[in-house]
Backbone as a ProteinNet text record, in pm:
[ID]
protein_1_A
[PRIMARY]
XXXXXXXXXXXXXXXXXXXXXXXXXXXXXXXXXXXXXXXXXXXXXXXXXXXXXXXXXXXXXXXXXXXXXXXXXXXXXXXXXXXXXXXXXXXXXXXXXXXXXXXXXXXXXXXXXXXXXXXXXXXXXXXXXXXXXXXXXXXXXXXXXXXXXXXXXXXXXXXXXXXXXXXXXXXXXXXXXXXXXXXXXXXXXXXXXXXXXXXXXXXXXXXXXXXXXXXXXXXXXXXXXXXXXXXXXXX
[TERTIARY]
-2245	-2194.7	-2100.3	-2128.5	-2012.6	-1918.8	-1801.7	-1658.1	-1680.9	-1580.5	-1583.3	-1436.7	-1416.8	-1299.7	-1242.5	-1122.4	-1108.4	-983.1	-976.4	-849.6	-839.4	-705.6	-661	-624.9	-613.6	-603.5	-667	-794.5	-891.7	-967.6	-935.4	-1020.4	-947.7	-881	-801.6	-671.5	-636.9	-548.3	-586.9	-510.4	-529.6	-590.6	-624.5	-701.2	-835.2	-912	-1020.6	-1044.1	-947.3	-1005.8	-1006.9	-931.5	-903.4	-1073.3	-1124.9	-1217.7	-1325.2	-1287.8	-1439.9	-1441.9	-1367.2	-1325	-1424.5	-1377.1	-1422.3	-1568.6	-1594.2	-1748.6	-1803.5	-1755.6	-1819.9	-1809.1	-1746.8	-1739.4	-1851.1	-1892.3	-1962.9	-1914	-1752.6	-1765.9	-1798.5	-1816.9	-1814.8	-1735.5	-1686.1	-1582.8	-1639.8	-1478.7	-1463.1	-1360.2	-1367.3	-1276.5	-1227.9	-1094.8	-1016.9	-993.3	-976.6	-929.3	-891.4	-782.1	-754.6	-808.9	-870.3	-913.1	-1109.8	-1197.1	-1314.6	-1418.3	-1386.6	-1493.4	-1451.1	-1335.5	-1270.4	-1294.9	-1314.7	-1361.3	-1472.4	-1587	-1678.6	-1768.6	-1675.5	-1720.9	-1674	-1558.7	-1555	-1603.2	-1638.1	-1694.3	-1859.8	-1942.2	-2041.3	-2005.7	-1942.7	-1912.7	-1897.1	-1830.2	-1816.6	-1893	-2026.2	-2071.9	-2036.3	-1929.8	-1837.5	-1901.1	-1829.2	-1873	-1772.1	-1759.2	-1655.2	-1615.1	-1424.2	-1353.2	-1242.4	-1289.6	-1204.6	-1058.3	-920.9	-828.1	-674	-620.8	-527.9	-404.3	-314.6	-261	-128	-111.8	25.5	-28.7	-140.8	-224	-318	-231.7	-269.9	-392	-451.2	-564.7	-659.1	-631.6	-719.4	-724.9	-595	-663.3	-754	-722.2	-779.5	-950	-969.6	-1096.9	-1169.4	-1073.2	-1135.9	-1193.4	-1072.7	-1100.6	-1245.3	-1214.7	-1358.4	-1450.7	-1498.6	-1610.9	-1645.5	-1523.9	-1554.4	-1601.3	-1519.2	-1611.8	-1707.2	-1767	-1903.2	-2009.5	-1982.2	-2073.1	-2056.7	-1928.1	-1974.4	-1880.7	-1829.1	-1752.2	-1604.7	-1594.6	-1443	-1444.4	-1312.1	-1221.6	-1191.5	-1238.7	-1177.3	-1079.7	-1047.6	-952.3	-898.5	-798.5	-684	-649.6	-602.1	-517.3	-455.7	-337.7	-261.8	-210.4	-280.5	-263.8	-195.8	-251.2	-169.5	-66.8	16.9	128.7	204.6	327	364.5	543.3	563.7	686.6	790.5	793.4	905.2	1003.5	1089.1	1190	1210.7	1264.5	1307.5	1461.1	1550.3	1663.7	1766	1876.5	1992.3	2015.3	2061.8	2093.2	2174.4	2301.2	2385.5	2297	2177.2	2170.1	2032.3	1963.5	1873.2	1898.4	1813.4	1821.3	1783.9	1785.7	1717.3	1549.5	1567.9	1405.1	1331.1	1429	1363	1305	1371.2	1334.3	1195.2	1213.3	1185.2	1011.5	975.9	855.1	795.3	851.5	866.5	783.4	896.3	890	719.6	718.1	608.7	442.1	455.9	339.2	354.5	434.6	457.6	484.1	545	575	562	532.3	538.3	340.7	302.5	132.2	98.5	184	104.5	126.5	176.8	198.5	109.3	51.9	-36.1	-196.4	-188.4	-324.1	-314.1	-268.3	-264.9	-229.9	-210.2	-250.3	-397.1	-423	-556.8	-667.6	-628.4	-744.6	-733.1	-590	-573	-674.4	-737	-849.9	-952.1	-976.8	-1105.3	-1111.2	-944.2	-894.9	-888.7	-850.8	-893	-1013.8	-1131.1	-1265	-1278.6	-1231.9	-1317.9	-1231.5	-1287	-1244.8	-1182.6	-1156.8	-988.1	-960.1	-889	-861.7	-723	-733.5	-589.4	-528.9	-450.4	-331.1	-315	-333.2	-282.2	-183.3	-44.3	50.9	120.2	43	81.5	215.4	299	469.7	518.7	606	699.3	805.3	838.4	920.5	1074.5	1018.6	1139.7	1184	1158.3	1132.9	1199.6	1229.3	1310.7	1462.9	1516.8	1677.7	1753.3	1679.5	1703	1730.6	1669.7	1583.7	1744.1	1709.2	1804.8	1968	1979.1	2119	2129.2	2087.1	2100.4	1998.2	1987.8	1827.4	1833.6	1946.5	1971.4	1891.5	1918.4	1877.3	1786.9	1665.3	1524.5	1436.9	1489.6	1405.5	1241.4	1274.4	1139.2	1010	1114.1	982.9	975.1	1088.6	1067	1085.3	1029.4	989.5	1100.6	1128.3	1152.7	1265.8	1402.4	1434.3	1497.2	1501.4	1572.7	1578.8	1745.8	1753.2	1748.7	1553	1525.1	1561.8	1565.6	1616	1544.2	1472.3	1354.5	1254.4	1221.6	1095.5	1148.6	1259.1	1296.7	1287.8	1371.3	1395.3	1293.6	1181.9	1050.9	986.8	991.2	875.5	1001.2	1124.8	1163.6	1164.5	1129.8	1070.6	958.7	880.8	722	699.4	807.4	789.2	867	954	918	893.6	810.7	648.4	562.6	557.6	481.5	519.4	663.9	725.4	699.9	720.2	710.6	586	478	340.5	281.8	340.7	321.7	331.7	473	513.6	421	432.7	362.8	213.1	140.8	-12.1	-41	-25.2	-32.1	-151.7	-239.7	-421.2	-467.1	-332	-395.7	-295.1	-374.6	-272.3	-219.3	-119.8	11.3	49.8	23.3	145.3	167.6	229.4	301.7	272.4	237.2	192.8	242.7	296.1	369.5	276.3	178.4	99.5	183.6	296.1	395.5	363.2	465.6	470.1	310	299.7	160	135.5	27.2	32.8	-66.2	3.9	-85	-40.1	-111.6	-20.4	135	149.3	237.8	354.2	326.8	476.1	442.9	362	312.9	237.7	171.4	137.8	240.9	323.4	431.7	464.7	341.5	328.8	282.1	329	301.9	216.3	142.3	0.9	-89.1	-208.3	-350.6	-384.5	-456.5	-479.6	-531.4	-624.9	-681.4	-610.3	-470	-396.2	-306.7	-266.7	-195.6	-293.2	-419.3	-503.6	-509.4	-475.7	-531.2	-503	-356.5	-269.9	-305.7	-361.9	-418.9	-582.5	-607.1	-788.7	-693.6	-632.9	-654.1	-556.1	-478.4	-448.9	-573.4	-638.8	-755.2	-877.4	-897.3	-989.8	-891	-787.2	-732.2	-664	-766.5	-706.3	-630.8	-616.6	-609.4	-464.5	-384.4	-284	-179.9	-68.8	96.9	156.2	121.7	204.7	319.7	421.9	373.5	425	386.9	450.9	439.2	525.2	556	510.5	407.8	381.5	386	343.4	318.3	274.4	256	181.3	193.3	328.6	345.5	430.6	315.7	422.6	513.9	574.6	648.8	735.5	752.7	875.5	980.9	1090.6	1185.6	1224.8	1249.6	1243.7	1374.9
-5251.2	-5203.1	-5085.7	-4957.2	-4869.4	-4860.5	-4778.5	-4850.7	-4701.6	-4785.3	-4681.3	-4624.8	-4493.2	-4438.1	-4331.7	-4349.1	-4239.4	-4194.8	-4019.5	-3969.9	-3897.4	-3870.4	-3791.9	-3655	-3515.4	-3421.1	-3385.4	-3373.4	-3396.3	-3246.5	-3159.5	-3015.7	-2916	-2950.3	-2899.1	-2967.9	-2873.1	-2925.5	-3039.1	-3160.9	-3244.9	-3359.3	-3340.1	-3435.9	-3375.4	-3269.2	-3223.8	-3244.7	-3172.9	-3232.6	-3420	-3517.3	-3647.1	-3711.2	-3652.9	-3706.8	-3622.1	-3540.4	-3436.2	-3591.8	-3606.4	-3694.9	-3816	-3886.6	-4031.1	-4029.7	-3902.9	-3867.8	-3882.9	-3824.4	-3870.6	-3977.2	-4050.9	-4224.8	-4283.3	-4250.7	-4304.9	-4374.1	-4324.4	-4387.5	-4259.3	-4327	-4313.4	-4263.2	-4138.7	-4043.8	-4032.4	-4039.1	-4003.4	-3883.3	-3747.3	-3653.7	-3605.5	-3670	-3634.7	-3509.2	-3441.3	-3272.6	-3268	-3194.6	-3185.7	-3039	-2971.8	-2856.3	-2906.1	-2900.8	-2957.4	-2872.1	-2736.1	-2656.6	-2641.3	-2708.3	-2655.1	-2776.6	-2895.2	-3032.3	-3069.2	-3041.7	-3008.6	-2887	-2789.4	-2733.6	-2761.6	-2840.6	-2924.8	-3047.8	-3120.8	-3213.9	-3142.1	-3072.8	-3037.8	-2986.5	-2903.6	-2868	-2973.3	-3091.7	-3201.5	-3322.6	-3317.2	-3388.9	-3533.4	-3517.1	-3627.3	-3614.6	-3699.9	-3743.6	-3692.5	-3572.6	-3529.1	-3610.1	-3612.1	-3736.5	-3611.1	-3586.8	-3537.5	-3619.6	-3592.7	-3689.5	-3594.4	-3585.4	-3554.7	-3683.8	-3676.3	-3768.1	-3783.7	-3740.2	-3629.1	-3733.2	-3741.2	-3806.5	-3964.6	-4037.9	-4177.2	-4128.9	-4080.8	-4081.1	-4037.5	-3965.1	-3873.4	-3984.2	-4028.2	-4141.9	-4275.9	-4322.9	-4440.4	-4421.7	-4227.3	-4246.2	-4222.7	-4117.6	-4181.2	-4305.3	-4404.4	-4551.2	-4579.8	-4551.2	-4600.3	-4547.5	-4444	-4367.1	-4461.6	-4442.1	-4539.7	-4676.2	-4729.4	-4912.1	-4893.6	-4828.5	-4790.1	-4763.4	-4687.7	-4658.4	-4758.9	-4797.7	-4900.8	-5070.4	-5036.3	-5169.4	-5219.1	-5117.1	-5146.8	-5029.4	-5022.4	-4950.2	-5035.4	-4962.2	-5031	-4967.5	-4825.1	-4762.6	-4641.6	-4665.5	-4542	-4452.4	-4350.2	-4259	-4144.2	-4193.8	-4144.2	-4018.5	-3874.4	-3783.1	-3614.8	-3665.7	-3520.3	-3543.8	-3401.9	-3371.8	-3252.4	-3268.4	-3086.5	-3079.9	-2971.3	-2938.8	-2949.2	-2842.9	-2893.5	-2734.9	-2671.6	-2587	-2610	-2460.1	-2498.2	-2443.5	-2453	-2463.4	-2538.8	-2476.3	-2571.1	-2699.5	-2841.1	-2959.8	-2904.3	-2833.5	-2821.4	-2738.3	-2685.2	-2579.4	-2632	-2750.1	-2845.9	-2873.7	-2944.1	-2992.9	-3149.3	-3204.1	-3300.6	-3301.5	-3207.5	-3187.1	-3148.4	-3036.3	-3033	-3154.2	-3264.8	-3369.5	-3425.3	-3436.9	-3485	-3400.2	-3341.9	-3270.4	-3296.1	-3311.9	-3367.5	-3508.7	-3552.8	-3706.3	-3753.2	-3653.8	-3695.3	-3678.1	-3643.9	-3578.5	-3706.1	-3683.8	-3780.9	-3927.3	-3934.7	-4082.2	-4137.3	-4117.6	-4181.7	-4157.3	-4033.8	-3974	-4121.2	-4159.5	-4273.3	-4422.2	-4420.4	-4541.7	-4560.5	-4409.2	-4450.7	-4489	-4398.8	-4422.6	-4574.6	-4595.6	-4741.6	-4876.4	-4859.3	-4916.3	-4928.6	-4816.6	-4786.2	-4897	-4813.1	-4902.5	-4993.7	-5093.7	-5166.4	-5287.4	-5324.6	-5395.2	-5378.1	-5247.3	-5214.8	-5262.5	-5203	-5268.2	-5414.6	-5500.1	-5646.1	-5683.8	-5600.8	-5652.1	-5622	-5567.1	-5526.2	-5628.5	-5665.4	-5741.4	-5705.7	-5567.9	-5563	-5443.1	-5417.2	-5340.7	-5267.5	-5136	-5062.2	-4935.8	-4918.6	-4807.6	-4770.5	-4608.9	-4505.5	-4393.8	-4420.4	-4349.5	-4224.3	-4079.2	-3947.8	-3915.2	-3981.6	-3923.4	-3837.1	-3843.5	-3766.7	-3827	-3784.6	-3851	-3781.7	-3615.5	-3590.5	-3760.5	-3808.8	-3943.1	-4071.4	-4032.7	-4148.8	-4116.9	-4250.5	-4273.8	-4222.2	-4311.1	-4283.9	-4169.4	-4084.2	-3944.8	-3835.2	-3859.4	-3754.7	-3771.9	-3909.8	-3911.4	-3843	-3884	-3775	-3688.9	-3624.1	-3595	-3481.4	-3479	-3419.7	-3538.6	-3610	-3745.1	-3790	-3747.9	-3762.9	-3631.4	-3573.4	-3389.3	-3464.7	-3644.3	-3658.1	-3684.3	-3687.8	-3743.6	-3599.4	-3561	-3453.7	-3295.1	-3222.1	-3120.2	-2992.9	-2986.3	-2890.3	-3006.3	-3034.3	-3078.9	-2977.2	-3030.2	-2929.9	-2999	-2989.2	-3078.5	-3029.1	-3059.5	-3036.8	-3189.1	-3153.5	-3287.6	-3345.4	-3263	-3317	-3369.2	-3300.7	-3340.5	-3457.2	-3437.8	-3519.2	-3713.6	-3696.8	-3843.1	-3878.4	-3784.6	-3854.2	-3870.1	-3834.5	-3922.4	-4081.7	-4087	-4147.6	-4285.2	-4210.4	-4301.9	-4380.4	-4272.5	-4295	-4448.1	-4407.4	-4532.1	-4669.9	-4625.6	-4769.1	-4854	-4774.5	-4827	-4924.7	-4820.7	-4879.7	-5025.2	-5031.7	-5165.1	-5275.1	-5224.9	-5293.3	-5358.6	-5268.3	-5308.5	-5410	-5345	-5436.9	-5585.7	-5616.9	-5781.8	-5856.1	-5746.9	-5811.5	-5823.2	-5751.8	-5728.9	-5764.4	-5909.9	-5923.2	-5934.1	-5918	-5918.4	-5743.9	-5665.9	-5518.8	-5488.7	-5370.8	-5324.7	-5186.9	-5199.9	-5035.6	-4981.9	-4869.9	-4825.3	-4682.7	-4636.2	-4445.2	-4427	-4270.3	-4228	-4051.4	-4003.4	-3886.8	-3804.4	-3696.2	-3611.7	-3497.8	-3506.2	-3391.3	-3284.9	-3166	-3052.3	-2964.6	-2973.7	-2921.7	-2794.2	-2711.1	-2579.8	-2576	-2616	-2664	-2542.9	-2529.4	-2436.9	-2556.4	-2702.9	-2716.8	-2624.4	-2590.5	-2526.6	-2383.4	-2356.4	-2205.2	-2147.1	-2245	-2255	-2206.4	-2259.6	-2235.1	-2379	-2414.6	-2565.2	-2532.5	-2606.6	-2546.1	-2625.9	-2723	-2771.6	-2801.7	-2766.4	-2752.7	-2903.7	-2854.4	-2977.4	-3079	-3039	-3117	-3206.8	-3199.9	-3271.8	-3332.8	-3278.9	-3375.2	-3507.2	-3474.1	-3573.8	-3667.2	-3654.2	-3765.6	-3948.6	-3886.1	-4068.3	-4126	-4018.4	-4059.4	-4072.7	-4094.5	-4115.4	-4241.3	-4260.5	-4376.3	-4483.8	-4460.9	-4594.7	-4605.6	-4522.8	-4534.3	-4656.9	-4587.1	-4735.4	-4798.9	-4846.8	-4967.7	-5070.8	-5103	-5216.3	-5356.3	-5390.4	-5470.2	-5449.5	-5335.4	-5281.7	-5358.5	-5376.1	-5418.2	-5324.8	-5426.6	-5384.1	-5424.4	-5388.8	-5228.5	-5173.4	-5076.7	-4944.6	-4819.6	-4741.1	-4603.6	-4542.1	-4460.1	-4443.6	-4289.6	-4231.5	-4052.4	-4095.2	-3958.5	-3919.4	-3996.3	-3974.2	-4059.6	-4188.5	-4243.7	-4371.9	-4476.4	-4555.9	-4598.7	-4493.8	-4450.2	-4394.9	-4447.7	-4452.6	-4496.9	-4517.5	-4609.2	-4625.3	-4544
-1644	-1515.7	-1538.5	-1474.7	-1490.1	-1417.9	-1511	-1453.4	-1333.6	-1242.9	-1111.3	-1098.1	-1139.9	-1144.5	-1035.4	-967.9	-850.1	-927.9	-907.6	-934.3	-863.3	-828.4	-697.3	-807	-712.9	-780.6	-876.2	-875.1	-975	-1012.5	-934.2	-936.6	-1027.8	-1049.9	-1165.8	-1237.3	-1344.8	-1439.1	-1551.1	-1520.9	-1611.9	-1539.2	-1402.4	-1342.4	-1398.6	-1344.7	-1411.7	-1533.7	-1649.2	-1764	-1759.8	-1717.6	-1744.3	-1727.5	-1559.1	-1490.8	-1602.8	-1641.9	-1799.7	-1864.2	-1896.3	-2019.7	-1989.2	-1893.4	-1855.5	-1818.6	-1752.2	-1758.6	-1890.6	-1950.2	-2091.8	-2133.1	-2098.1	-2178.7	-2061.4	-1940	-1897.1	-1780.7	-1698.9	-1611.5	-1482.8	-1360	-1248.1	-1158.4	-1138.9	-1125.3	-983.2	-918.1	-800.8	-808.7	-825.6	-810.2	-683.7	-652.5	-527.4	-558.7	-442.2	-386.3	-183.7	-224.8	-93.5	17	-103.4	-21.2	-43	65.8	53.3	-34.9	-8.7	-60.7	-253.7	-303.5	-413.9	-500.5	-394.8	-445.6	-471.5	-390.9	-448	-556.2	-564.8	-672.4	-814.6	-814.6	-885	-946.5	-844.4	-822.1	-951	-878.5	-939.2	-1063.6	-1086.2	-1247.3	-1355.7	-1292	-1390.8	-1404.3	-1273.8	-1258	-1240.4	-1129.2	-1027.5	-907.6	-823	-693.9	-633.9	-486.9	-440.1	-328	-353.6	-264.8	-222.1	-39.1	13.1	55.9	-47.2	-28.8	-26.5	58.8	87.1	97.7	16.9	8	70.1	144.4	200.9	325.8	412.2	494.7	490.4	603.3	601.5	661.3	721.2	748.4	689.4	619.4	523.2	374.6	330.9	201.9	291.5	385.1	457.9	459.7	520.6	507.5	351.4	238.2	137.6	52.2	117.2	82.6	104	249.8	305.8	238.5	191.2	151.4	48.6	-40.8	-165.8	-156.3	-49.8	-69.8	31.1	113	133.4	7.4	-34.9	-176.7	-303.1	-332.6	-420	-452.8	-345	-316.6	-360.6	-464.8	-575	-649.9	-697.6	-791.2	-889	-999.7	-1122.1	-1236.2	-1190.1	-1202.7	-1083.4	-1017	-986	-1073.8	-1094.4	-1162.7	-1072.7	-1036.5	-901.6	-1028.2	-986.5	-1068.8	-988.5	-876.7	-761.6	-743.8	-793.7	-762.4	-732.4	-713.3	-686.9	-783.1	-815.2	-888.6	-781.3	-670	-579	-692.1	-559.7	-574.6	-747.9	-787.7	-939.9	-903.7	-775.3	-743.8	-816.7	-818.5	-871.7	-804.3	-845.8	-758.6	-676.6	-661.6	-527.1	-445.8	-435.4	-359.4	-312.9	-390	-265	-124.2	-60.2	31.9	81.4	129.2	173.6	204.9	287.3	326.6	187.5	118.3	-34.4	-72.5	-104.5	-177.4	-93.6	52.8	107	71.2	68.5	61.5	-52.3	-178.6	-307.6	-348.5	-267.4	-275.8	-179.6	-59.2	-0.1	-67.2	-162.2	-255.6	-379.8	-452.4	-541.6	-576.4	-460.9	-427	-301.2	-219.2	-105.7	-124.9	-175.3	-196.5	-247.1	-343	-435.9	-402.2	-334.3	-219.1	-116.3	-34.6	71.7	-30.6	-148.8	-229.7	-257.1	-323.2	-404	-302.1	-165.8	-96	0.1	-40.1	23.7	-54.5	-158.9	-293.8	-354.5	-276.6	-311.6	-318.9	-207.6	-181.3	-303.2	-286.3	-408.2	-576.3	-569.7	-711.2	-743.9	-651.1	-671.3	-656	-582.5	-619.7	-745.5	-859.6	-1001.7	-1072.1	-1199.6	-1302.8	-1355	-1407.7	-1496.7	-1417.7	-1309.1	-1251.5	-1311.3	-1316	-1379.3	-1264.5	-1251.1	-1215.9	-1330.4	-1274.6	-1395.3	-1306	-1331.3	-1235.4	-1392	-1306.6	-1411	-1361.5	-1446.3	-1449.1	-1504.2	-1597.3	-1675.2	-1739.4	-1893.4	-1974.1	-1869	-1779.5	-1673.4	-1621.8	-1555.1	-1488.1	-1548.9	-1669.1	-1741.2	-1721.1	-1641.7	-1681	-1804.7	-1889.3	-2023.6	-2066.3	-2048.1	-2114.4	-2059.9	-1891.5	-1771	-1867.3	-1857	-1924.9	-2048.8	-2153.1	-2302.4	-2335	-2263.8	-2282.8	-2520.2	-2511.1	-2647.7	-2759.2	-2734.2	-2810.5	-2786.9	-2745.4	-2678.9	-2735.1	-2820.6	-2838.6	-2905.5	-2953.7	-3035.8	-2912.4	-2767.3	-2672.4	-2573.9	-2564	-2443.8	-2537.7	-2530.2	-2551.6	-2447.4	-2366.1	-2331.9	-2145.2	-2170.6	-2012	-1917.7	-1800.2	-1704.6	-1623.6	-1522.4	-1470.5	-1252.4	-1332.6	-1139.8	-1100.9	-981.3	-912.8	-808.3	-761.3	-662.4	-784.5	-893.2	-911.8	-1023.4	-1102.6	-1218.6	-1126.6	-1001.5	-927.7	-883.2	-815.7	-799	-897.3	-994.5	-1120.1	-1156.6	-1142.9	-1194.5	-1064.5	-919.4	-809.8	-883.5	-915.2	-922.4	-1031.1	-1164.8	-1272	-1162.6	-1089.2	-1054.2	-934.7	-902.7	-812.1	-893.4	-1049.4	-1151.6	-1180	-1203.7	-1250.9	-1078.2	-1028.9	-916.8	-870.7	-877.6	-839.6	-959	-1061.3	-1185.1	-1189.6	-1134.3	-1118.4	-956.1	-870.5	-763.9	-778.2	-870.5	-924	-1061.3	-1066.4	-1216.8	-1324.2	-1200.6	-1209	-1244.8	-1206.7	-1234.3	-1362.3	-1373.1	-1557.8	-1431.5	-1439.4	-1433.3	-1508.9	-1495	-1622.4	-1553.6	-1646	-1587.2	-1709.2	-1719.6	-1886.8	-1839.9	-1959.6	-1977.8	-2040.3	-2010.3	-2030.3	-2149.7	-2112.2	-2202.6	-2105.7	-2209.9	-2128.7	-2141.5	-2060.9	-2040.3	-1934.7	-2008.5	-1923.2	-1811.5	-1704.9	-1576.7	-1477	-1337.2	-1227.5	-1205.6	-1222.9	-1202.9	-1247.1	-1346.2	-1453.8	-1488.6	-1371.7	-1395.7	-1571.8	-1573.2	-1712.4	-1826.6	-1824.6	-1916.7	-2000.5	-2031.3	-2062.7	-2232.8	-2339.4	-2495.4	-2518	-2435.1	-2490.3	-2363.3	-2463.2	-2336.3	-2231.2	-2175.2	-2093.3	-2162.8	-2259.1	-2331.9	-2453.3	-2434.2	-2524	-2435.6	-2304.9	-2186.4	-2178.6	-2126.1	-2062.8	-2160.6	-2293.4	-2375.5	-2347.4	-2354	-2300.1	-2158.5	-2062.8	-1947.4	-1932.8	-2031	-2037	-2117.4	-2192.8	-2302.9	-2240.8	-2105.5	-2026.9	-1901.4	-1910.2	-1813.1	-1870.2	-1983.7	-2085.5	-2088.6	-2124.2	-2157.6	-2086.4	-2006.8	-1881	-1932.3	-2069.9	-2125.7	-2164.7	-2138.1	-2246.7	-2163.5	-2231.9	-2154.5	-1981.9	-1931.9	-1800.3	-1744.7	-1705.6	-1668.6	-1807.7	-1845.8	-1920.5	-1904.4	-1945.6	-1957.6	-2115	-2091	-2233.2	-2256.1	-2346.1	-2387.1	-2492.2	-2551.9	-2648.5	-2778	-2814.4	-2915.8	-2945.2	-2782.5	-2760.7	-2677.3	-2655.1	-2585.5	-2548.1	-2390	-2319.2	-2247.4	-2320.7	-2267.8	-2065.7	-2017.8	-1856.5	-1804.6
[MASK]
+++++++++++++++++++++++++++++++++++++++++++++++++++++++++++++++++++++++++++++++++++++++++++++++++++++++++++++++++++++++++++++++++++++++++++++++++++++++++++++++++++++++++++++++++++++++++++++++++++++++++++++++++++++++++++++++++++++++++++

């Protein structure tokens, strides 16, 4: 049976390469995009199935849901992968609404998804969440981040985007204890040269996506966790 995989933000970056990837192992790619004509040409290049999903919109993930358990009844992997950077402003000179725009993409985005598919994900047998964070996103990390140079590569202290990944891990921990039938985890791609970071990222997509294809196969692994490249990431 092939595994049936949906990822949001999928037409580029490290969703595209992730969903290349899993195509090749043989699963069943649903590549979310929020623009239709950009999703399906994606969609065809990688030989995925195009999922018009705007995640910003309860109505717009509700009817992706639907599409999906119309066609094949369940999800057996999520990989809540769309996101946005948000102002590269100083903290005093944010706003509220700043965050607020932030947060609505990143975290609140992955809340209306993973309730959507929630249903779908308990029809499959080892059902997994794959939530794309940031070692930004760790407590740990924000506080010393000097003493972290072996996990984070490059910090800065945005504040819209650093608190929503550090929202985002714990959704992970959260959904984790209330879903003990699904594997969660948050996985740290590293700095990677995506339009997030205006490609100013020191490794290719193809070395971000790795830890997020390899909590994608591994429904079996410790939940929840926070992982990267080389490893356990500190919460």
């Amino acid at each position: 049976m092939t595994t049936i995989t949906v990822i949001t933000g999928a037409n580029k970056g490290l969703g595209f390469e992730t969903a290349r990837r899993l195509i090749e192992q043989g699963h069943t790619v649903y590549a979310g995009a929020r623009d239709a004509r950009r999703g399906e040409q994606a969609a065809r290049a990688l030989g995925a199935r195009p999922l018009l999903i705007d995640i910003t919109d309860e109505a717009s993930v509700a009817a992706a849901a639907q599409k999906v358990r119309a066609e094949t009844g369940r999800v057996d992997v999520l990989v809540n992968n769309a996101g946005v950077a948000g102002p590269a402003a100083s903290a005093g000179e944010l706003t509220a609404a700043d965050l607020q725009q932030v947060f609505d993409t990143n975290v609140f985005g992955a809340v209306r998804t993973t309730r959507a598919f929630l249903p779908l994900l308990q029809a499959a047998a080892r059902p997994a969440i794959v939530n794309v964070s940031s070692a930004l996103g760790s407590l740990t990390i924000n506080v010393d981040p000097a003493a972290h140079t072996d996990i984070l590569e490059a910090w800065a202290p945005l504040l819209a985007y650093n608190s929503s990944k550090a929202a985002l891990n714990m959704l992970t921990a959260v959904y984790a204890q209330a879903f003990p039938q699904i594997s969660v985890v948050s996985v740290d791609p590293g700095f990677t040269a995506t339009d997030l970071n205006g490609h100013q990222g020191t490794q290719s997509v193809e070395d971000g996506a790795a830890v997020i294809v390899a909590a994608a196969t591994s429904p079996d692994a410790p939940s929840p966790a926070f992982v990267g490249a080389t490893g356990s990431v500190p919460w």
